[in-house]
C-alpha positions in Angstrom: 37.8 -3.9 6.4 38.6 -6.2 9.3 38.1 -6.7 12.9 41.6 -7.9 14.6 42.1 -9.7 17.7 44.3 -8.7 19.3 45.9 -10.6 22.4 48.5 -9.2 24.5 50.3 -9.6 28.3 47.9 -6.9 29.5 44.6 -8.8 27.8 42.5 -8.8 24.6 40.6 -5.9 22.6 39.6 -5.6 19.2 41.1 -3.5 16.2 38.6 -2.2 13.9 40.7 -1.5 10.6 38.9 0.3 7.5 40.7 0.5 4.0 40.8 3.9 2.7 41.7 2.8 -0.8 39.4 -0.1 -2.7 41.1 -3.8 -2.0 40.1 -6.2 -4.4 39.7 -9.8 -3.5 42.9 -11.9 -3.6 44.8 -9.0 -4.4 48.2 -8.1 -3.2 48.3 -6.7 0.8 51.8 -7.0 1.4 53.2 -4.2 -0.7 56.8 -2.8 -0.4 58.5 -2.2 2.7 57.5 1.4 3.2 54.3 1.4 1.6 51.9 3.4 3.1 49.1 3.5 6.3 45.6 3.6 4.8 43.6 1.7 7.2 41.6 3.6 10.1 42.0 1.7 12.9 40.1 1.8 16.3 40.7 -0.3 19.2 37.9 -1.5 21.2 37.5 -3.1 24.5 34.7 -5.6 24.2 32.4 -7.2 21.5 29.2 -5.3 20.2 25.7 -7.1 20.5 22.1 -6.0 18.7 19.0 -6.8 20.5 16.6 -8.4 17.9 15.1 -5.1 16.5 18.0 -2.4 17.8 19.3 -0.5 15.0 22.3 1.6 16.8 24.4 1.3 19.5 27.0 4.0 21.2 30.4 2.8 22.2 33.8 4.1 23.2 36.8 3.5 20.4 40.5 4.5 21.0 41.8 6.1 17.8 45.0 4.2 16.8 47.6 5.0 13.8 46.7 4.3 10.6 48.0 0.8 10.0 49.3 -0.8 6.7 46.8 -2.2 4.2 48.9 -6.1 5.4 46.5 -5.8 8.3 43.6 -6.8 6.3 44.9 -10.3 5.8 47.3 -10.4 8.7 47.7 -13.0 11.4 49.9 -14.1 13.8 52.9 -12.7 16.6 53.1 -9.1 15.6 57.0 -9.0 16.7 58.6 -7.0 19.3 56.2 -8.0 22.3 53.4 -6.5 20.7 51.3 -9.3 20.9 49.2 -12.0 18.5 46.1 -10.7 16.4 43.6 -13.1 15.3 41.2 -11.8 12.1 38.3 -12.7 13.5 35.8 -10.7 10.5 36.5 -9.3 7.3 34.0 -7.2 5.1 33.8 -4.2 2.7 33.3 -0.8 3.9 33.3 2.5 2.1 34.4 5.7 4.1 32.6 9.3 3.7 33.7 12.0 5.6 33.1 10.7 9.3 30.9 8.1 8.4 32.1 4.5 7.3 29.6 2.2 6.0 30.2 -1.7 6.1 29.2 -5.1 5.8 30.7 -8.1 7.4 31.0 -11.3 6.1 28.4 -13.5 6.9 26.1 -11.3 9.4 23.1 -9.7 8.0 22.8 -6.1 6.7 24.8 -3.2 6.9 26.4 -0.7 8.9 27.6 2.8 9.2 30.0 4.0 12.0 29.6 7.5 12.2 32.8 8.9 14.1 32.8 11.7 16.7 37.0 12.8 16.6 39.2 13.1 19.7 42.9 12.8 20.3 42.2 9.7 22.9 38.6 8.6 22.9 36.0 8.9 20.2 32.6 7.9 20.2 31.4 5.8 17.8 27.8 5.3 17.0 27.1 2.2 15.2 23.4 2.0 13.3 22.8 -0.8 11.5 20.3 -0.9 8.4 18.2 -4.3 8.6 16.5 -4.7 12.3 15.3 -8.8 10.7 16.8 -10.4 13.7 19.4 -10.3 17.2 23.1 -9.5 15.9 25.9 -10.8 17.7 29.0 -9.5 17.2 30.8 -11.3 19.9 29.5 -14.7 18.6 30.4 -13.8 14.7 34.5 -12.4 15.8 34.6 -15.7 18.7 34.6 -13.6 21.6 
């Protein structure tokens, strides 16, 4: 999984991307020219912060295309005035039905996103599984 972002003439947002297939470290993202979309992706306006002791949070998430696994590993000008993307956090995540369950590199604990569908806005409640300390999601992506 990773957390894109993503800069363009209208602002910044982030793109949530989750692998539906296993990536293994170092491995191969590029793929053919045609290979296919298995990432989720979800586009979000702002950051997420944890209070010390909060364990969930409710936010709004655009649902986007599926993107290409290159995604993961991707940075720079996207092409055809699409804008720039920035990976700003990378992790593992593991999706089951409509829950995904994650952890980032480098923050503490885990996470599961549990999806509520729409065509143009889902919610997406975020509950995270150790409450040891404040969690700022802004600060670890450089917000």
């Amino acid at each position: 999984m990773a957390i894109l972002r993503h800069e363009t003439d209208s602002g910044a947002h982030f793109d949530w991307l989750f692998s539906r297939v296993q990536v293994e470290p170092g491995g191969d993202l590029l793929g053919p020219a045609g290979e296919p979309r298995e990432l989720l992706a979800f586009r979000l306006a702002a950051a997420l912060r944890f209070a010390p002791g909060q364990t969930s949070a409710c936010f709004e998430a655009e649902p986007m295309a599926d993107h290409r696994l290159r995604y993961l590993a991707f940075e720079g000008d996207i092409g055809r005035g699409r804008g720039l993307v920035t990976r700003v956090a990378a992790g593992w995540c593991a999706i089951e039905g409509n829950a995904i369950r994650f952890c980032l590199d480098g923050a503490p604990g885990e996470f599961t996103l549990r999806v509520a569908p729409s065509s143009e806005v889902c919610t997406i409640e975020l509950v995270r599984t150790s409450t040891v300390d404040a969690l700022d999601l802004g600060a670890l992506v450089g917000r």
